[in-house]
C-alpha positions in Angstrom: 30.6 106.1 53.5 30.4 102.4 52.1 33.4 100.9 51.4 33.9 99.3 48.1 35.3 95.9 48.9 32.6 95.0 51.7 29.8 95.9 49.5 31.0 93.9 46.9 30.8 90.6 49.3 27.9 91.4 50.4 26.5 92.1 46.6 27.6 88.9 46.3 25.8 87.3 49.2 22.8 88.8 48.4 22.8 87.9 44.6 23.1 84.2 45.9 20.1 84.3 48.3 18.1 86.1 45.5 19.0 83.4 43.0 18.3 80.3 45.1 15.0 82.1 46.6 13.0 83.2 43.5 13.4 79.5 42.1 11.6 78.3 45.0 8.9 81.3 45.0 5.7 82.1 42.8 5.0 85.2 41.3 2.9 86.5 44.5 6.3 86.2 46.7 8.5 88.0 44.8 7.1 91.6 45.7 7.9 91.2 49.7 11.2 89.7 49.1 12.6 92.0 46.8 11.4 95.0 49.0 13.9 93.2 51.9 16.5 93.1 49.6 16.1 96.9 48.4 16.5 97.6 52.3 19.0 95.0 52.8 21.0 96.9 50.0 20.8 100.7 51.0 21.3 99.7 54.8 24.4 98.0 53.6 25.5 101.5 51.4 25.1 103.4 53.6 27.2 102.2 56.9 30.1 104.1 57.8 33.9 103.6 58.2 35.9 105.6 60.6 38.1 108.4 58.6 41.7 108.5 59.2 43.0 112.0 58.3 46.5 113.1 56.7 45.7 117.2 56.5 48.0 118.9 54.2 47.9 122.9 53.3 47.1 124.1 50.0 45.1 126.5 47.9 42.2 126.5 45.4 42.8 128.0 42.1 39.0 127.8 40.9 36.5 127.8 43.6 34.3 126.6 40.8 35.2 122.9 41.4 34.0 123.0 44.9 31.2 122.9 47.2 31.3 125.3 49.6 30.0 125.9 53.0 30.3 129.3 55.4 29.6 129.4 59.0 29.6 132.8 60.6 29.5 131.7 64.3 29.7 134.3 66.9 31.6 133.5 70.1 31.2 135.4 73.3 32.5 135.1 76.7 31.4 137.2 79.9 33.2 136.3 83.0 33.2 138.1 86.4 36.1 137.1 89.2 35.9 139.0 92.7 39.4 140.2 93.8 38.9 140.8 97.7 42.5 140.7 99.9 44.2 142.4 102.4 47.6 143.9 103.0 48.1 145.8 106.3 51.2 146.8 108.2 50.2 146.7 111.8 54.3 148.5 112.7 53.5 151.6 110.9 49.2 151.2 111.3 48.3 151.0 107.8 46.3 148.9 105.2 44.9 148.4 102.3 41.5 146.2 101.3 40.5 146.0 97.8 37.2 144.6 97.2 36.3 144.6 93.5 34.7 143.0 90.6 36.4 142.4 87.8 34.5 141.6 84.9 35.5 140.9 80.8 34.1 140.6 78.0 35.3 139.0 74.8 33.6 139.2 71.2 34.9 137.0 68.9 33.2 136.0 65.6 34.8 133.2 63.8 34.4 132.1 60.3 34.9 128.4 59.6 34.7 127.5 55.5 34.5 123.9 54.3 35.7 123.0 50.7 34.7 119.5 49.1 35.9 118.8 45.4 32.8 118.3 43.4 35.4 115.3 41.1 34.6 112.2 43.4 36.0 109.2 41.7 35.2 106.0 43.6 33.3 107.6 46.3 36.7 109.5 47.2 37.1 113.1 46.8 39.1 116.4 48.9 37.8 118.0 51.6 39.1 121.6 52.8 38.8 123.3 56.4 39.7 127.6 57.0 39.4 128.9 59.8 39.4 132.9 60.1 38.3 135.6 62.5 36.2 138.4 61.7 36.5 141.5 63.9 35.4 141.7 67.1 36.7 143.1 70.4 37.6 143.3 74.2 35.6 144.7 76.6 37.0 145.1 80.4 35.5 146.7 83.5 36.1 147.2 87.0 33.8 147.5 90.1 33.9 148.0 94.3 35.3 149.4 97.0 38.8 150.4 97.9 39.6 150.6 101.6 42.3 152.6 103.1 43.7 152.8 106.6 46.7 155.3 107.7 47.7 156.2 111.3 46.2 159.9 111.2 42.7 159.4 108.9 41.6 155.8 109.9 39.4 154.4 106.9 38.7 156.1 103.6 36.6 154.2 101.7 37.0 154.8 97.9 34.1 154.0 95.9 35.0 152.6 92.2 31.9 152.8 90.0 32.4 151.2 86.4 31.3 153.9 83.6 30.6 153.6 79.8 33.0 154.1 77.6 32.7 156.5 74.2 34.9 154.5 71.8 35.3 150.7 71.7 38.5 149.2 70.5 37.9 146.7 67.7 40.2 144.6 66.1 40.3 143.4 62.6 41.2 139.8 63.6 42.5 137.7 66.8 44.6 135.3 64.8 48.0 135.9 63.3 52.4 136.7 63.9 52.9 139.9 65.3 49.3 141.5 66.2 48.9 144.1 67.9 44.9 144.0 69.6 43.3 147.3 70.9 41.7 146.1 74.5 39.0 148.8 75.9 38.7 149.4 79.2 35.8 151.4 80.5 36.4 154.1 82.5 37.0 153.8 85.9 35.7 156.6 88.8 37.1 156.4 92.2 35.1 158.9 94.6 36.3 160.5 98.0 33.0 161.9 99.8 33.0 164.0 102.7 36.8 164.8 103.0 38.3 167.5 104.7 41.4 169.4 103.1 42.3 172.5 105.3 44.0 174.4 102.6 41.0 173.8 100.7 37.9 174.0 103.2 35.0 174.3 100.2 36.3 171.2 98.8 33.6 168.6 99.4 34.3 165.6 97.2 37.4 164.5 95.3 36.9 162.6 92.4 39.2 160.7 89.7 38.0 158.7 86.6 40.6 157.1 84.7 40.4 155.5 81.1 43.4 153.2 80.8 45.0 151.6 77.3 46.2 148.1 76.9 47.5 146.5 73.8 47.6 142.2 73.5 50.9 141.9 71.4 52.2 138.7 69.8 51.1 135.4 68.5 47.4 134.1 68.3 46.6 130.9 66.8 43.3 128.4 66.8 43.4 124.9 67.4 41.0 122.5 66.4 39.8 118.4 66.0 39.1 117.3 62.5 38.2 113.9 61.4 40.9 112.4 64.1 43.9 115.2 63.5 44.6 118.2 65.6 45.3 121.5 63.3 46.6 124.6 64.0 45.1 128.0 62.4 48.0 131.0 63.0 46.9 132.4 59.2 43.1 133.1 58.0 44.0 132.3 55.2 45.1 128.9 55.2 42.9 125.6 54.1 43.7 122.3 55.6 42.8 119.3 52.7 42.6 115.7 53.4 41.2 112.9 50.8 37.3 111.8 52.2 34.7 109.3 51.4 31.4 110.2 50.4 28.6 108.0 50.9 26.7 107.5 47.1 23.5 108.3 48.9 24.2 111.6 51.0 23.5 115.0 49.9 25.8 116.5 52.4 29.5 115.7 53.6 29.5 116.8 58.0 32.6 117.1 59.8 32.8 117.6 63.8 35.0 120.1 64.6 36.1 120.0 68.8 38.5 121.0 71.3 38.3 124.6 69.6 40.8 126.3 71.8 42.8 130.0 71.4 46.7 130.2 72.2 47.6 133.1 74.1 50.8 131.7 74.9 52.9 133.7 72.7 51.4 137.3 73.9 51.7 139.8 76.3 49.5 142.6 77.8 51.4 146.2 77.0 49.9 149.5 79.1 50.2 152.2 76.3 48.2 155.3 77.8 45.9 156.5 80.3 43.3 159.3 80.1 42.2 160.8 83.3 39.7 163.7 84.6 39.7 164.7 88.4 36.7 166.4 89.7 36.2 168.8 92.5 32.6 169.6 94.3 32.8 172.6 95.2 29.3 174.9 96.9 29.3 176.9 93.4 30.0 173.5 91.0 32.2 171.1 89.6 35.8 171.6 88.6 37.1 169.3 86.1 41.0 169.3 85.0 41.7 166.6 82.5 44.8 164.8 81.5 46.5 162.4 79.4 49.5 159.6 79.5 51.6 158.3 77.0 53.2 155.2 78.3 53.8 153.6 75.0 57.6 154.4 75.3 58.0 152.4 78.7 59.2 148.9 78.7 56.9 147.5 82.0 59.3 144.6 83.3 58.0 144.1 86.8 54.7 145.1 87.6 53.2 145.4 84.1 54.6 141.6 83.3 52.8 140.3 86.1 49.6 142.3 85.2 49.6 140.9 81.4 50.2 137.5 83.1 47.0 137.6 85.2 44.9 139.1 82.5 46.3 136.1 79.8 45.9 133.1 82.2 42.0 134.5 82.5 41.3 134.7 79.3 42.9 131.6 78.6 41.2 129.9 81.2 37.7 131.1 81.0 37.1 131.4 77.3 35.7 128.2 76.2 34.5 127.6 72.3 31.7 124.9 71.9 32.3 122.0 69.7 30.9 122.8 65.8 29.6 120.4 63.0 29.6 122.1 59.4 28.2 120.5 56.8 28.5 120.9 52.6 25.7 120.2 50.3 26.9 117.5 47.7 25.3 118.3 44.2 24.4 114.4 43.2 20.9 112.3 42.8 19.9 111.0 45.5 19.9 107.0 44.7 22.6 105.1 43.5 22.5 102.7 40.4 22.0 99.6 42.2 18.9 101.2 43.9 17.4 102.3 41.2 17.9 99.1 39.2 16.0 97.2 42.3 13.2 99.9 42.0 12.8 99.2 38.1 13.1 95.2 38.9 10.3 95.7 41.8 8.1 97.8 39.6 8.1 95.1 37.3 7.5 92.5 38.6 4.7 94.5 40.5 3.2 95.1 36.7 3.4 91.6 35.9 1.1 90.2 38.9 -1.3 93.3 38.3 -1.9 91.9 34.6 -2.1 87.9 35.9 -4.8 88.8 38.0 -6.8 91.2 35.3 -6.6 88.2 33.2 
C-alpha cells in the first residue's frame, strides 16, 4: 500500500532526473531510460506500510457495496494420551492398575468471511472480519486393560475394547453464551473371561458395555491476530471493521490471521446419562439385559468437577488451529494512471524513432 506523501517526493525526484536527463540525451536514449523510470515508478507504488488496526463492530446493510471472501476451513484434532497408574493398599491386599488409551477426537469447521468496501477514496477503504462455526462434533474413546487385585481372587484382568457407536452427537456451533454441546462417547466393553460364580456355575464370561453422555456447558469464544489487534469472536455473527489501505495496483486485499485459539475457560463437562447392556455366555448363548441412566438431575460437585477439569485442560491444550491468510478480490484495472501515462509516453517516443529511421 503506497503512501501518498512519499510517492509524491519521490514523483518529484523522479520528474527532476527526467527533466535534466532527456536534455542531455538523443532520441535513441530515451527508450532505455524511460523503461527505468516506468520500473522506478511501480516499484516505488507498490511498497508497503505497516497497518495499525482500530477494529470496531458493526453491520452491513447492503452486501452489495462489498467484496466478499468465504473460507470454509475444516479443523481437526486427534490426540491419544496413555493413562497407566497404580493404587494399591498392601494393609487390606488390594489394588488397582489401569492401563488405557484415551483417545479424542474433535471436528470443528470454521467459517472465516472478509468484507472490503468497494468506495476506496485515497487508496483508503473498510475492511470486515467474521468468524463463525459450522457444525461439527466430539468424538471420544477409550482403550486397555483394567487390573484388579483383592485378597481372595488375586488378579482379574478386565479387558476394555473401544466399540462404534450408532449415533454421533453434532452440534450446531462451538461458539456462543450459554451452549450446551452434545459430546459422543463410543461405547465402552469391559470383559471378564473364564470366571467362576458358584451360584451360577454355566456362567462363563461376564460382560458390560457402557455408552456414557456428556454435555460441554457454558461460554466458547475464538480468538484471533488481525493486522496487529487481538479480537475476540463469542457471536457468529459479529464483523470486526477497521479503515485499510489498498495498494492502486493489487487485485486482492490479504490479511494474516494467527494465534487462532478456543476458550474453554468458561465451561464445564456435565455427565447427563449412561446406557448400558451386560452380557452373559452361557453353553446355550448369550444373555443380554439392558439398561439406562438419567443423571441429568444430579449436580456432580466432586468427582464429576474434576473429570470435566481434565477433559477441558486436554482439549484446551492439545487443539491447535494453524495460522490462515484470506484474501478478497478487488474489482479495479490493474495499472494506475501514472503507469499508463509512462506506457503512452514510451510508445511514443518508441513511434517516433521507428519513423526517423524509415526516413
Amino acid at each position: 500500500m503506497g503512501s501518498p506523501i512519499i510517492f509524491c517526493k519521490y514523483k518529484g525526484f523522479i520528474d527532476k532526473i527526467e527533466g535534466n536527463i532527456l536534455k542531455r540525451m538523443n532520441k535513441k536514449q530515451i527508450l532505455p531510460v524511460l523503461t527505468i523510470l516506468l520500473l522506478v515508478s511501480i516499484s516505488i507504488q507498490s511498497d508497503q506500510n505497516k497497518v495499525n488496526a482500530d477494529f470496531q463492530k458493526g453491520t452491513i446493510e447492503n452486501l452489495e457495496d462489498w467484496f466478499t471472501s468465504t473460507n470454509l476451513v475444516n479443523f481437526t484434532q486427534d490426540y491419544r494420551i496413555n493413562l497407566f497408574f497404580s493404587i494399591a493398599n498392601d494393609t487390606l491386599g488390594y489394588a488397582l492398575a489401569p492401563r488405557l488409551s484415551f483417545h479424542t477426537n474433535m471436528n470443528l469447521p470454521l467459517n472465516f468471511t472478509s468484507y472490503l468496501n468497494n468506495e476506496i477514496q485515497d487508496g483508503v477503504t473498510k475492511f470486515g472480519l467474521q468468524i463463525g462455526s459450522n457444525p461439527g462434533n466430539f468424538t471420544l474413546g477409550l482403550n486397555g486393560t483394567i487390573i484388579i487385585v483383592t485378597p481372595i481372587t488375586g488378579p482379574i484382568y478386565i479387558n476394555v475394547t473401544e466399540g462404534e457407536s450408532e449415533t454421533f452427537a453434532n452440534f450446531e456451533t462451538l461458539l456462543g453464551e450459554n451452549l450446551s454441546v452434545p459430546i459422543n462417547f463410543n461405547p465402552v466393553s469391559f470383559a471378564l473371561n473364564d470366571i467362576v460364580i458358584p451360584e451360577y456355575p454355566e456362567i462363563q464370561t461376564v460382560g458390560v458395555e457402557l455408552a456414557p453422555s456428556f454435555l460441554l456447558e457454558g461460554t466458547i469464544s475464538l480468538k484471533a491476530d488481525v493486522l496487529g489487534e487481538e479480537l475476540t469472536w463469542t457471536d457468529s455473527n459479529d464483523i470486526y471493521f477497521t479503515d485499510v489501505q489498498v495498494d492502486d495496483e493489487s487485485t486482492v486485499f490479504s490479511s494474516l490471521i494467527s494465534n487462532i485459539t478456543l476458550d474453554f475457560s468458561n465451561v464445564r463437562l456435565s455427565f447427563i446419562g449412561l446406557e448400558a447392556a451386560i452380557f452373559f455366555d452361557t453353553p446355550i448363548g448369550t444373555l443380554i439385559q439392558y439398561l439406562e441412566f438419567d443423571f441429568s438431575f444430579i449436580e456432580w460437585i466432586e468427582g464429576g468437577q474434576v473429570l470435566g477439569d481434565i477433559f477441558i485442560l486436554l482439549i484446551d491444550t492439545f487443539f491447535v488451529i494453524d495460522d490462515l491468510e484470506v484474501y478478497v478480490s478487488i474489482e479495479k484495472t490493474p495499472f494506475s494512471f501514472l503507469s499508463i501515462l509512462t506506457a503512452i509516453t514510451l510508445l511514443s517516443n518508441l513511434i517516433y524513432l521507428r519513423k526517423r529511421r524509415s526516413s
